[in-house]
Structure formats: structure tokens, C-alpha cells
C-alpha positions, 0 to 999 in steps of 0.5 A: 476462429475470430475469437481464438485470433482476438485472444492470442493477439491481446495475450502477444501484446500484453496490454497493448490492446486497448481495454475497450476492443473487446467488450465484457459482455455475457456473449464473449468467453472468458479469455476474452475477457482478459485484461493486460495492464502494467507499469515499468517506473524508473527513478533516480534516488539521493540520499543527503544526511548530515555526518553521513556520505551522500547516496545516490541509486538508480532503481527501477520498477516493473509490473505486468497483471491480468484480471479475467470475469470469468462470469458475471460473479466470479473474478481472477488477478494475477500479477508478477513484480521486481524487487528482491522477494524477501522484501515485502515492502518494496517491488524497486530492484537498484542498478547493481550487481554488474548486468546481473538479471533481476528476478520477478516474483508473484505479487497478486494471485486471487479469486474474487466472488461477487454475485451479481444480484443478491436480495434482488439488488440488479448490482454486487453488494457483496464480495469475497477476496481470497488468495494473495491481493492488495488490501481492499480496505479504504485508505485516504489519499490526497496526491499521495495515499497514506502508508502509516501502517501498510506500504503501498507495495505490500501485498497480503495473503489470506482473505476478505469480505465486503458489503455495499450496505448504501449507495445513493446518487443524491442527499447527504449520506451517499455510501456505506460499506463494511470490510473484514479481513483475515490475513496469513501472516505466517504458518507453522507445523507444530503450533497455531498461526499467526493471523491479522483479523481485521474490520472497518466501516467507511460512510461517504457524505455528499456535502454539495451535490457531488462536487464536495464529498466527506468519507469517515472511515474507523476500524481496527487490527489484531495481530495474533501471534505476531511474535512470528512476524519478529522471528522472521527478522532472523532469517530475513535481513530484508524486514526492518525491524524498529519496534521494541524485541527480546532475545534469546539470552533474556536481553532486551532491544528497546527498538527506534532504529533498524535491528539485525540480530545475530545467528547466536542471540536471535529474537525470540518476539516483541516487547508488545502486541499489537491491536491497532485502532484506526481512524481516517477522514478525506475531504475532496472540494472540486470548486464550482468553476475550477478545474483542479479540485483539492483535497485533504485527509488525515489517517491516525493509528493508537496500539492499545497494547503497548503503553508508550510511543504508541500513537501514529499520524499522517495528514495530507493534502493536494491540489490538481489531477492528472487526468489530461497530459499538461496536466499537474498535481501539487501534494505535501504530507506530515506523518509521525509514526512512534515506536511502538504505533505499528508493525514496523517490518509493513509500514512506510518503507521510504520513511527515512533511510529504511523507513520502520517506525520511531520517524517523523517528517514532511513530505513534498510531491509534484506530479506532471501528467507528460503524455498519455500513460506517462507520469513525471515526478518529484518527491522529497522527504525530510524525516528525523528520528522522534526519539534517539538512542542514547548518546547518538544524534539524529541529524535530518535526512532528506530522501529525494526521489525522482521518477519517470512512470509508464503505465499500459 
């Protein structure tokens, strides 16, 4: 009955419950090992553009997940978001549509493998993902993650495999993993698939005992198919498309900025494929003494399959951690993503007015921890096209971004 009354309060409180009231050993079933968390952000967006009427908007956020070990190997997520389900970029729903009530959608639904002694290891080395979850793969962060060639909020489907091969607690050479990936990007009925295959190896190195760390990581990404991704755009008005597509008439787009096409002249596919090789470095200093340590990365991208416009970067760098409320974070980032470096429909989504590719531009974040579970922020962008369209100029935009977040 004890256990019965513990599980129905943490389902009632949904996350309320601190995580450490119930403690995750063999001894507990496993709806008592259910963990609640969530977040609700609420920002204040602005628009300021040369030629063009100053946008404002009111956004907010919402998301509420649950994790459960069902035993020592095996693990559930679940996790519903807001936004508009069409947009996989974005999980923000704007104050519009006179009180309307905004819809939620399933943003992560998986099950995880990881077998907790393998070759006489006592810890998991391995772990196999499937269902719908958020890239494992590494991805640098300084204050802000990079997003140059998947947007945060992107959740994907399909599936993926990771091995621990190092873990060391002193000497240079502290950790080595190994990812795969083989997403679902699209299923049809009368013809194959068009799938992501995907893989990466990231090396961490300790530089000064564990105050100074260095991680390479490399890896690469082949769409298959991803003519599917651009016919997509037909249907769904909520997918940016900015790289280079052909039409149904024998016609041409040769991309840079967002194209919708017409019910009577659809995309039919890309100019280009899409095999995408990528290399990321992250370098975090914690000086002895210091209380707010620093950081910097860098994350680069190259299409072997288009000739032209086809490199991406992003390097950033930070100074503090939110860790105890007071606390402040400083970061600035510069990302150059070129027409054809990327999928345009999956990267950066707030890189310039609808984000795509073909755009430049910095960006500056200060961040205030205000409470426990409680952040405060303030981020702005400052993007131009890197190319413009014949005869159209490219004024610069800045996106000013002002956000309240609660985390539980």
C-alpha cells in the first residue's frame, strides 16, 4: 500500500516530487521509479529590420516528460511539448488566435537498452535508443549549444547505438565513445525510404587533472533519399526550405531564402544531396581559484555533395555557470551556415527571421540563475543573408529574444 500511495502522489504532482524521495534501487518496482520533469519558458520576441515594420510577439513554452528504469537494463522516455506539430524545429506556441487552446504533441517516446554488465564491466558500455528521442550524439556547447545543422528542439525517430570503449579518472586520455545513428526521415508505400545513416567518435582529454578538459569529436551524415525531405515542403508550409529545389515544370529555385511552392508547380527534390562531414572541438578551463570557469568550441560541417556554398561553422565561447541562484552566465557565438552546408528544413531555426541556411551573423546571451529552477535571459542575433538574390538587398536583422524559464 506504501508503495501504491508513493506512486500515485508522484503521478499527481508531476515532478513536484523531488527526485531524490525515492531512491532507484533493485528493491522499488518500476512505477516507482518514475520521474517527472518539465519546463514552462515564456519569451518576449522583437524583430528590428532595416525597410521592414518592427515585430513583436509573445511566446511560450511548454514540456512535461517522465523517464522510468524499468530494471537495472532497460529504460522508458515519454515527453509531450507545445508548438504547432508540423514544425519540427520549434516547440514555442505565440499568443494569437483570440484564447484559442493551443495544442500538445508527442516530442519523445522511447526505449532504451543498456545492459548493466557487458564483458565483465560492473557499469553500461553499451546502449541501444529506439523510438522517437533526441540526438545522443555529442554536440559542443559554450553557454549556448550549437545548432549548425540540427535545432535544438528537433527530435528525431529511428534508432541508436553507443559504446563506451574508455573511461579513465586521471592521465590524459579520459574517455572514448563511439555513436551510430539510423533515423526515419520518411516512409512511403510504393518505393524505398529515405533514412539519415549516421556515426561519430568524440576522445575527451584531460589537460590539467580534471579542471581543463579538450573533446575532438568527427563524424559523418548521409541522407538517403532526401528528395522526400524537399516534397515534404509541399504539404507542409511549416518546413523552411532555403536550399537549391527543382519543380515540377523542369524549373529551377536556385534557394538562399525560404521558398514555398505552388499546388501547381510542386517540388519535385534538391539540386544536391546531402553527405555531411563534421568536425567539433570543446574546450572548458575551470582556473584554479576561480569560481566561474570558461569555455569555447567550435563545430564545422562540409557537403561533399554539392560543389559550391557548401561549408558551415559555428564557434562560441562562455564565461560562468548557473549553478546557485545569483549566479550569471556570459556567451557569444558567430555561425555562417552557406546554401547548400546543410538541410536547411532541421537547422537553426532562429537564424535570422525563419532561420534555413544561406545566413550569417552573431550572437550574444546573458543568462541569470533567479531562483532555484528559475532562469532569466537575454539573447540577441544579429544575422544577414551571406548571398542575395539578384537585385534584392540584405539589410541586417536583429532578433531580440527575452526569456523567463521555470524548470521542475
Amino acid at each position: 500500500m506504501r508503495a501504491i500511495t508513493r506512486c500515485l502522489i508522484a503521478v499527481l504532482l508531476g515532478g513536484i516530487v523531488p527526485s531524490h524521495a525515492f531512491a532507484q534501487d533493485a528493491s522499488l518496482d518500476w512505477w516507482e521509479r518514475i520521474r517527472f520533469s518539465g519546463d514552462i519558458r515564456i519569451r518576449h520576441e522583437a524583430f528590428f529590420q532595416e525597410a521592414a515594420p518592427t515585430r513583436t510577439r509573445f511566446r511560450f513554452r511548454f514540456r512535461l516528460g517522465l523517464t522510468s528504469q524499468i530494471n537495472p537494463d532497460w529504460r522508458v522516455g515519454f515527453r509531450v511539448a507545445s508548438g504547432n506539430a508540423d514544425n519540427i524545429t520549434s516547440t514555442n506556441q505565440s499568443f494569437d488566435g483570440l484564447f484559442d487552446g493551443k495544442s500538445v504533441s508527442i516530442n519523445r517516446a522511447y526505449v532504451q537498452f543498456a545492459p548493466a554488465s557487458f564483458l565483465g564491466s560492473n557499469r553500461p558500455i553499451l546502449s541501444f535508443t529506439g523510438g522517437k528521442f533526441s540526438p545522443q550524439h555529442f554536440k559542443p556547447s559554450a553557454g549556448m549549444g550549437s545548432e549548425l545543422v540540427l535545432d535544438g528542439d528537433v527530435t528525431v525517430e529511428g534508432f541508436h547505438e553507443a559504446v563506451g570503449v574508455l573511461r579513465a579518472g586521471q592521465g590524459l586520455l579520459r574517455r572514448i565513445d563511439l555513436h551510430a545513428d539510423q533515423w526515419v526521415l520518411d516512409e512511403v508505400g510504393s518505393g524505398p525510404d529515405a533514412w539519415m545513416f549516421g556515426g561519430q567518435g568524440v576522445v575527451t582529454l584531460g589537460l590539467d587533472s580534471s579542471r581543463t578538459t579538450l573533446t575532438l569529436a568527427g563524424g559523418v551524415m548521409h541522407y538517403r533519399r532526401p528528395d522526400l525531405i524537399a516534397q515534404a515542403g509541399n504539404s507542409n508550409d511549416q518546413l523552411v526550405i532555403s536550399n537549391g529545389v527543382r519543380l515540377q515544370d523542369g524549373s529551377v529555385v536556385d534557394g538562399g531564402v525560404p521558398f514555398k511552392p505552388t499546388a501547381s508547380n510542386p517540388i519535385i527534390g534538391f539540386l544536391n544531396g546531402f553527405t555531411i562531414l563534421r568536425g567539433a572541438a570543446e574546450f572548458v578551463m575551470r582556473p584554479r581559484g576561480a569560481s566561474r570557469p570558461f569555455g569555447i568550441f567550435v563545430d564545422v560541417a562540409h557537403n561533399t555533395e554539392a560543389v559550391r556554398d557548401n561549408d558551415a561553422i559555428w564557434v562560441g565561447a562562455s564565461w560562468g555557470e548557473l549553478r546557485r541562484s545569483g549566479d550569471i552566465r556570459l556567451a557569444a557565438a558567430f555561425a555562417r551556415a552557406e546554401k547548400e552546408s546543410t538541410v536547411s528544413a532541421l537547422s537553426y531555426s532562429d537564424f535570422g527571421r525563419s532561420g534555413g541556411t544561406n545566413v550569417q551573423g552573431l550572437m550574444l546571451q546573458i543568462e541569470v540563475r533567479a531562483a532555484r529552477g528559475v532562469t532569466m535571459s537575454a539573447k540577441d542575433h544579429l544575422v544577414t543573408q551571406i548571398r542575395s538574390p539578384a537585385g534584392q538587398p540584405s539589410p541586417s536583422l536583429h532578433r531580440l529574444q527575452l526569456n523567463t524559464a521555470v524548470s521542475f
